[in-house]
C-alpha positions as CSV (number, residue, x, y, z in Angstrom):
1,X,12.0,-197.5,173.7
2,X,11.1,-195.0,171.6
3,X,13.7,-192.0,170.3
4,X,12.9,-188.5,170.5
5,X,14.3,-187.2,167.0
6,X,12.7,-187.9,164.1
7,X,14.7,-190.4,161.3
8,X,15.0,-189.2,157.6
9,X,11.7,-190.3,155.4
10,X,11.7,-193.2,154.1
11,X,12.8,-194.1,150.5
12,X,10.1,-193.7,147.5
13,X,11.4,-197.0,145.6
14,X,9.6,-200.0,144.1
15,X,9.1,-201.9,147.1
16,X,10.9,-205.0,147.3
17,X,8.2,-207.3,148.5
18,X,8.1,-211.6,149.4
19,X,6.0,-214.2,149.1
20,X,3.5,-214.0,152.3
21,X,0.9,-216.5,151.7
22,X,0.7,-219.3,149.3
23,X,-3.2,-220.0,147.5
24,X,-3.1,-223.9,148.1
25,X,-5.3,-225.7,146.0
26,X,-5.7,-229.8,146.2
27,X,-1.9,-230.2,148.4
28,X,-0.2,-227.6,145.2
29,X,0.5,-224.1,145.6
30,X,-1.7,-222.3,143.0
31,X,-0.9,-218.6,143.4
32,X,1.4,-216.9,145.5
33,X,0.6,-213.3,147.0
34,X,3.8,-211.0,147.6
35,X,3.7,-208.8,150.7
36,X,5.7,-207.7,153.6
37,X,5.1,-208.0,157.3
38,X,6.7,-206.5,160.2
39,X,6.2,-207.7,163.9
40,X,7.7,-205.7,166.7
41,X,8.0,-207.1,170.7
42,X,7.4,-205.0,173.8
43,X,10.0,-203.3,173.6
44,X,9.6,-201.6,169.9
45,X,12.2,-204.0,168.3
46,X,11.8,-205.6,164.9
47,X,10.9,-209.4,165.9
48,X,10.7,-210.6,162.4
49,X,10.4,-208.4,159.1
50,X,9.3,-210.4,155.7
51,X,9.9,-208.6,152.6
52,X,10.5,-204.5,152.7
53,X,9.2,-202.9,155.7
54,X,10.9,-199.6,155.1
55,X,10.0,-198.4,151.9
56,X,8.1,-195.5,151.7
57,X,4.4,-196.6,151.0
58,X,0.8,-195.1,151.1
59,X,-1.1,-196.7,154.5
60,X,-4.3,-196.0,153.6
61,X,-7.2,-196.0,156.2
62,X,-5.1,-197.6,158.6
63,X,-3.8,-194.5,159.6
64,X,-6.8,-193.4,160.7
65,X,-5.7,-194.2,164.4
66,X,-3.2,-191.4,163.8
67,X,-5.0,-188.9,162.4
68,X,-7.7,-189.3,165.3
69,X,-4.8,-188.9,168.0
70,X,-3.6,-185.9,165.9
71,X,-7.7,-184.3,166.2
72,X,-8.2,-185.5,169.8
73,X,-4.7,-183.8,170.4
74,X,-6.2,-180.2,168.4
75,X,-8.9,-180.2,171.0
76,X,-11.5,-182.7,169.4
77,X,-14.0,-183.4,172.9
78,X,-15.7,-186.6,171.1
79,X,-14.9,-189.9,173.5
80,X,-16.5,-193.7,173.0
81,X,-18.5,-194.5,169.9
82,X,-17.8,-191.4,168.1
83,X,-14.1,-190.7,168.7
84,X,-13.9,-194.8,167.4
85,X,-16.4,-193.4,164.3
86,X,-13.5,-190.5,164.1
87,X,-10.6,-193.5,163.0
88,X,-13.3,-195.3,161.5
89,X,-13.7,-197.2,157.8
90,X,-17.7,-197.8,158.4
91,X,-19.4,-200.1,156.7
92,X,-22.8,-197.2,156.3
93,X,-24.8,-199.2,158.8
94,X,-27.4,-196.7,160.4
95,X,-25.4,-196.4,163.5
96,X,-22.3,-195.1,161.7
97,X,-24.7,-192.9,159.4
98,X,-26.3,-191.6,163.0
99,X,-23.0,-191.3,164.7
100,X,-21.7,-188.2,161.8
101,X,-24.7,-186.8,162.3
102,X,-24.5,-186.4,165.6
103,X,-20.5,-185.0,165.2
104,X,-22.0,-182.5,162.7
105,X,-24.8,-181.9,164.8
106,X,-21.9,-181.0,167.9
107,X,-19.8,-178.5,165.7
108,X,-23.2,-176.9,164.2
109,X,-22.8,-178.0,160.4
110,X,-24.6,-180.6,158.3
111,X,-23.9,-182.6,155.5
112,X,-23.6,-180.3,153.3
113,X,-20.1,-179.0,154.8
114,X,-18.4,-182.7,153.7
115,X,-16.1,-183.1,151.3
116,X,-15.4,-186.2,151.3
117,X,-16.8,-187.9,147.9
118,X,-20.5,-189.2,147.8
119,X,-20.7,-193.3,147.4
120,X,-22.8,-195.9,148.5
121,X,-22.2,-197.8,151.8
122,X,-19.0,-199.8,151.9
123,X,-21.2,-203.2,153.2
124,X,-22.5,-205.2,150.4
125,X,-25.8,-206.1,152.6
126,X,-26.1,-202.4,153.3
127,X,-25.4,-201.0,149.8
128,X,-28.1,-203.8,148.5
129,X,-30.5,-202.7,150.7
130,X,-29.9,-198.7,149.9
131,X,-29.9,-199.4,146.4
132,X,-33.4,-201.5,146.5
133,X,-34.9,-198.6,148.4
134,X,-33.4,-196.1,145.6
135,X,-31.1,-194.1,147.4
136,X,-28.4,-192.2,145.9
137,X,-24.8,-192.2,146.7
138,X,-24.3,-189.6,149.5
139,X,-20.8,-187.7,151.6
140,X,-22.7,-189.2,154.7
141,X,-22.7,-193.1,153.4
142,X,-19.5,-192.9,152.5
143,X,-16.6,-195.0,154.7
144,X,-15.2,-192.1,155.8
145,X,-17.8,-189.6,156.9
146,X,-17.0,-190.1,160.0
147,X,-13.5,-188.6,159.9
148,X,-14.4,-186.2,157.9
149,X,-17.0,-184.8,160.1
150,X,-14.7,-184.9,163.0
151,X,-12.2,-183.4,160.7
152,X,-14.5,-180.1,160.1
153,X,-15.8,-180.3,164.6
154,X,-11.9,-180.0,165.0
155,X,-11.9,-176.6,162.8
156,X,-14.3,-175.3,164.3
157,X,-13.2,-175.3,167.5
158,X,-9.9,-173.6,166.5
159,X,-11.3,-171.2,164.3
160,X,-10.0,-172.6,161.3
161,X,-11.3,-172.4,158.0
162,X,-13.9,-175.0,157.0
163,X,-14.0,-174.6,153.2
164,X,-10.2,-175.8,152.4
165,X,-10.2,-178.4,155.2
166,X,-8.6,-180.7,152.9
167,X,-5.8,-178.9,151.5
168,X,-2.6,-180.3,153.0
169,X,-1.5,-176.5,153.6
170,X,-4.5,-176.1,156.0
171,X,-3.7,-175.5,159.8
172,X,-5.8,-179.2,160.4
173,X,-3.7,-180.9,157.9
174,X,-0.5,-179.6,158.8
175,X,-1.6,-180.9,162.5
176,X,-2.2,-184.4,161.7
177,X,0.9,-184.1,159.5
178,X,3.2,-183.1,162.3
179,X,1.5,-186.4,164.6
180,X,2.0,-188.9,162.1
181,X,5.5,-188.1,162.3
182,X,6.0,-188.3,165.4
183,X,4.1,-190.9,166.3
184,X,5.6,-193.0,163.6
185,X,9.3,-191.3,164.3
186,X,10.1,-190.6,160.8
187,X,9.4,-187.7,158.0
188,X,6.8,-187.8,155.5
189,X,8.0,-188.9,152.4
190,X,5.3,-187.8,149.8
191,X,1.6,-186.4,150.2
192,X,-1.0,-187.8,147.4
193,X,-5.0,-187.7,147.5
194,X,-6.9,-190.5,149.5
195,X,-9.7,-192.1,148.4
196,X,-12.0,-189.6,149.9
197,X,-10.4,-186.8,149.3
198,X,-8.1,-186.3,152.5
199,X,-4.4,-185.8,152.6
200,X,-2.7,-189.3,152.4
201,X,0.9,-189.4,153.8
202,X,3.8,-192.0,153.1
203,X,5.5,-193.6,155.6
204,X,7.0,-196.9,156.5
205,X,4.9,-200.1,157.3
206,X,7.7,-200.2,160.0
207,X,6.5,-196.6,161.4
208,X,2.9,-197.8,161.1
209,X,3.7,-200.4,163.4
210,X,5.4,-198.1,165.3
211,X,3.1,-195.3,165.8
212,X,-0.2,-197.8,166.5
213,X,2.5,-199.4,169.1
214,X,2.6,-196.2,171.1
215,X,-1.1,-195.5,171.0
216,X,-2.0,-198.6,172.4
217,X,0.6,-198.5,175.2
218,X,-0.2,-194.7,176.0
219,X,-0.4,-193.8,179.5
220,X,-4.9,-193.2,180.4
221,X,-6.3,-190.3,179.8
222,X,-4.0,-189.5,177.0
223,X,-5.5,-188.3,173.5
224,X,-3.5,-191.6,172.1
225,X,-5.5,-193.7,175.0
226,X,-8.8,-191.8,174.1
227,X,-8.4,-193.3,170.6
228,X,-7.0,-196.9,171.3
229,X,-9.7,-197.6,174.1
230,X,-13.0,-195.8,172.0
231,X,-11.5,-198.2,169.4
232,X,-11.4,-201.2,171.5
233,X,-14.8,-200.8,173.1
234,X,-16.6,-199.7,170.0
235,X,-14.9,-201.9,167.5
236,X,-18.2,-201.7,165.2
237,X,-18.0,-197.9,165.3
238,X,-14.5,-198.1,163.9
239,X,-15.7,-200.7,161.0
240,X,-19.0,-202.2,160.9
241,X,-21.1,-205.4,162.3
242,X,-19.6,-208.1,159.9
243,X,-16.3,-206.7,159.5
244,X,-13.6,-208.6,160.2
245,X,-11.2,-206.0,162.2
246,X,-14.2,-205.7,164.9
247,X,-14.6,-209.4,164.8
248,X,-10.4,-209.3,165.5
249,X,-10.4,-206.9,168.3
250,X,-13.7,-208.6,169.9
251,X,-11.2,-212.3,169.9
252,X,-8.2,-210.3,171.3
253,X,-8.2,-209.0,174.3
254,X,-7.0,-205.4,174.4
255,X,-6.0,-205.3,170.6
256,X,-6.5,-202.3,168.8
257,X,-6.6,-202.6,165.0
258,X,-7.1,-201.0,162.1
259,X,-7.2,-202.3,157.9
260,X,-6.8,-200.5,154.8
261,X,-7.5,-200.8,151.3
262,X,-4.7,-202.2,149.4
263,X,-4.0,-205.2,151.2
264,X,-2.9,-202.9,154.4
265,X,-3.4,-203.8,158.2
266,X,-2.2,-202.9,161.7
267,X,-3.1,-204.1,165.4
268,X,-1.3,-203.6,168.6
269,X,-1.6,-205.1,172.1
270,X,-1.4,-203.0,175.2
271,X,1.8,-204.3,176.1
272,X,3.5,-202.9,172.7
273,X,3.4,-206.1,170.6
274,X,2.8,-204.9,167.2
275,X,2.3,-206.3,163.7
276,X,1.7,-204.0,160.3
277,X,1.2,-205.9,156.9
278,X,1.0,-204.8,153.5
279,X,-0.1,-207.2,150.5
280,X,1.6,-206.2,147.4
281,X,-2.2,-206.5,145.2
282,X,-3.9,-205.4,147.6
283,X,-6.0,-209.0,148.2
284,X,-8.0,-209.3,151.3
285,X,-8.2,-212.7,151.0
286,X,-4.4,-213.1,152.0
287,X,-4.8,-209.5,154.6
288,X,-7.0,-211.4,157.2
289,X,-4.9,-214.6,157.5
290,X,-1.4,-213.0,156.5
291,X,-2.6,-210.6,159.9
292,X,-3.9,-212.9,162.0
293,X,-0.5,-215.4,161.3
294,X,1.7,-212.2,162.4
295,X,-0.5,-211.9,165.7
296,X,0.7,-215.3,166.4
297,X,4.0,-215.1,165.8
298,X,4.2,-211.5,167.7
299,X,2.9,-214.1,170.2
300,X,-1.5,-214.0,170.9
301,X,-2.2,-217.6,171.7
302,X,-3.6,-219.3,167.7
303,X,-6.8,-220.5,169.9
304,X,-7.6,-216.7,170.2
305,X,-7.4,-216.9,166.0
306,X,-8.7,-219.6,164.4
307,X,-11.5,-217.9,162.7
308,X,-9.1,-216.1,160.8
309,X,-7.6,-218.7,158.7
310,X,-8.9,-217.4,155.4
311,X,-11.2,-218.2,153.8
312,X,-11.9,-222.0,152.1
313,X,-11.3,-222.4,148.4
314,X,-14.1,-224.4,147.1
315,X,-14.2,-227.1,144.1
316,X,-17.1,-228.6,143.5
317,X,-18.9,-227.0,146.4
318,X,-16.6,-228.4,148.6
319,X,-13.7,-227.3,150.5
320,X,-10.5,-227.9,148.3
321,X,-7.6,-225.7,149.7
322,X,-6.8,-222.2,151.6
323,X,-5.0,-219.1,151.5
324,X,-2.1,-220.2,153.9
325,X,0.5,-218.1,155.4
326,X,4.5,-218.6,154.5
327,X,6.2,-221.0,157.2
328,X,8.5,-218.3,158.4
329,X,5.1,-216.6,160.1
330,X,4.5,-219.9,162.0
331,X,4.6,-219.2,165.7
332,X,7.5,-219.7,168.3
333,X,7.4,-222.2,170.8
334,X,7.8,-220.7,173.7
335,X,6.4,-217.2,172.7
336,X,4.4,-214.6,175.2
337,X,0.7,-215.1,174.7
338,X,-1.9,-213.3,175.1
């Protein structure tokens, strides 16, 4: 299904993007939001591709999958909710703020050792409520403490340096790096500077789809496995309470997903089925049902996501049109479901 050899990287262009989802206001389309979306069947074939799924772009946190397999594979012990805190974008609920302690607390560091950058929780309720009580922005609030704690456990345990753990030169970087490729079964096009301070790498949306396709189907007990069932069973470890990727895998029965910012997200069922979508502004508002419309047409049964239609736009307080998907993401009669 998969080859062995590793395909050129792909192409740094301007990405040659399509209309995805149409903003529908009173029966007239009011907006359009340009994307591209790739689904892939069982068997790692492209089932349907809308707009450029091969340009080299950044994936954001939904890599983070990836970069977990590529620790768990370096020798990271963490299983259940803190392996799924590993890949997670948390939303700086206690648990998550508890859970990189406790990783810290495992590899004998503190808080101090981040570097990722200090902010305030990533859950409007959450940040409300730390603000009210006066707390500062902190490395340990931020959405990706988690990873970054089990970024510095992994050095530690291979006596790597803990002070440059974010330089892409560093043996931990240069790990994940070598993962990502093969997981996704292409070269790294470029290497920039995430949001928190981590190496980001380019790839295709099509080898996003790829590589979360193979962690999902990997045989148990693999580091890939690890990741795709902590992820599964601890969906609110990997994003938060009223996040709607754990309210996604909790509807879908063995989906793994994961979103990112910029309009990015990924899922995969265990059978290989897998859908990656990237919105070219980055709007959420066209991610969740632009996502949830490729699940469908990779084949999960639309019962199984309704609650994902996007949501309403309001006129007058009432309900006056949606964010709706482009036909060609409409489901096939006669499709697997799941």
């Amino acid at each position: 299904m998969y080859s062995s050899s590793l395909a050129d990287a792909p192409l740094v262009r301007e990405p040659v993007h399509a209309p995805v989802a149409h903003l529908v206001r009173g029966g007239i389309v009011e907006g359009i939001h340009y994307g591209s979306v790739v689904v892939l069947g069982a068997d790692g074939e492209v089932q349907l591709q809308i707009g450029d799924i091969e340009a080299a772009f950044y994936p954001r946190s939904a890599i983070k999958p990836v970069q977990a397999v590529a620790m768990a594979r370096a020798g990271l012990p963490l299983d259940g909710d803190l392996l799924s805190l590993t890949a997670a974008s948390h939303s700086g609920e206690e648990r998550h703020l508890a859970g990189t302690r406790r990783i810290l607390e495992l590899a004998g560091l503190t808080e101090d050792h981040l570097r990722n950058v200090p902010d305030l929780p990533f859950d409007p309720v959450v940040r409300d409520a730390w603000v009210r009580e006066g707390r500062l922005p902190s490395r340990l609030a931020q959405n990706c403490s988690g990873k970054h704690a089990a970024m510095l456990y992994t050095c530690t345990l291979n006596g790597w340096p803990l002070e440059n753990y974010l330089d892409p030169g560093h043996p931990l970087q240069q790990a994940i790096a070598e993962i990502i490729e093969d997981l996704t079964g292409q070269r790294i096009a470029r290497v920039t500077v995430d949001g928190c301070g981590a190496p980001l790498f380019s790839i295709s949306l099509h080898g996003l789809a790829r590589a979360t396709a193979r962690i999902a189907t990997a045989a148990p007990g693999t580091p890939e496995a690890r990741v795709a069932d902590a992820m599964r069973e601890h969906a609110e470890m990997a994003s938060g309470s009223g996040r709607d990727v754990a309210a996604l895998m909790r509807a879908v029965p063995g989906l793994l997903s994961k979103d990112g910012f910029e309009g990015v997200q990924v899922a995969a069922l265990a059978d290989g089925r897998a859908v990656a979508v990237k919105i070219a502004d980055g709007a959420n508002r066209a991610r969740v049902p632009v996502a949830a419309a490729a699940l469908a047409r990779a084949g999960v049964d639309p019962e199984l996501l309704s609650e994902f239609g996007g949501e309403p736009l309001l006129g007058g307080g009432r309900e006056v049109g949606r964010v709706r998907p482009v036909r060609s993401l409409e489901p096939v009669v006669g499709s697997a479901r799941a």
